[in-house]
N, C-alpha and C positions, 0 to 999 in steps of 0.2 A: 890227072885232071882232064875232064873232058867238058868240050862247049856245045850249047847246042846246034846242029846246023842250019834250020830254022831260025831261031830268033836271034842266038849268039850268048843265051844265058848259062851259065855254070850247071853243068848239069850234075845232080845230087844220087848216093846209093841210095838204092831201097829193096829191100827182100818182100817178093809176093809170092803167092802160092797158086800155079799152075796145075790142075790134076792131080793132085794129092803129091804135088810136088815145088820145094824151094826153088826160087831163083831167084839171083842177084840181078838187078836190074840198072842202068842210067836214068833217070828221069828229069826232064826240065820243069822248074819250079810254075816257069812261065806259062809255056804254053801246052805243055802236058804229052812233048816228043818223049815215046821210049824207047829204048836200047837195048839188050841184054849183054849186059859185060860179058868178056872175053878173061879164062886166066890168061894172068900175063908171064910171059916167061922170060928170066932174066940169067944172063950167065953167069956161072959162078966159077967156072974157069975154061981155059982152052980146050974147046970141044964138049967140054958137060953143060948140059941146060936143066934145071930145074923150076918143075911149075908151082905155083906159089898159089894160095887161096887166101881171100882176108879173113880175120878172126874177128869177132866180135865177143868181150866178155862182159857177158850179160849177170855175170854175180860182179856184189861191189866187194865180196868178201876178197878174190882175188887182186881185184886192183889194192885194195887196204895194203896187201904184203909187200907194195911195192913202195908204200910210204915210210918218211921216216919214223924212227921214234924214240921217247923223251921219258928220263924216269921223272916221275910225276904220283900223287896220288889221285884215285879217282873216287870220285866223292861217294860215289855208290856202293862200289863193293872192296876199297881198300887195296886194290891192285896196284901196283908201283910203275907200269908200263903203260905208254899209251902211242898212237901215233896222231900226228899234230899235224895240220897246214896253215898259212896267212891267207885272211879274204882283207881286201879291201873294202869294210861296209861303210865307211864315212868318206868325209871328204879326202880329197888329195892330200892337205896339208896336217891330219892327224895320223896317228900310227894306226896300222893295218891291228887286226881285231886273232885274235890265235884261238885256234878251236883244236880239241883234244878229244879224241876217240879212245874209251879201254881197250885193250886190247882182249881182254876177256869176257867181259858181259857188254860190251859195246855200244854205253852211256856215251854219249855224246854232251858237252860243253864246252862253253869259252873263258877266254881272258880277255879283258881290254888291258893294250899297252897304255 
């Protein structure tokens, strides 16, 4: 995390394109100070450094494999699998709302608790 040294705002990534070329950038929301980040490099043992790069995945298919998931059927295609998370869409004091993704043709639905 870095501030900015101008105003003292949290300053945000952002990837722009230089020359027919990416970079990762710092940028203050505020007042529009930019940066170019540095990799960072962290030790990972006595005497070895390895540089590190951030990932971004820009498919949701891969974050989905990291959910869990529920035999269930899906109303669509009759699939027994799905993977589920909790939103809070009401108030505080009712039960949070359960949405279920196929796992195979990738209907999306809910349940109220």
């Amino acid at each position: 995390m870095m501030f900015c040294p101008k105003c003292g705002t949290k300053m945000v990534l952002r990837q722009i394109r230089v020359n027919k070329e990416k970079k990762v950038v710092l940028v203050c929301p505020n007042c529009g100070y930019t940066i170019e980040k540095q990799r960072e490099k962290h030790v990972i043992s006595a005497g070895e450094e390895r540089t590190t790069a951030i990932q971004v995945l820009d498919s949701k298919i891969a974050a989905l494999k990291t959910m869990p998931t529920v035999e269930i059927e899906c109303p669509k295609c009759g699939n027994n699998k799905a993977y589920w998370w909790l939103v809070q869409t009401r108030s505080g004091d009712e039960p949070p709302t359960i949405f279920y993704r196929c796992t195979r043709c990738g209907y999306t639905w809910r349940q109220y608790s």
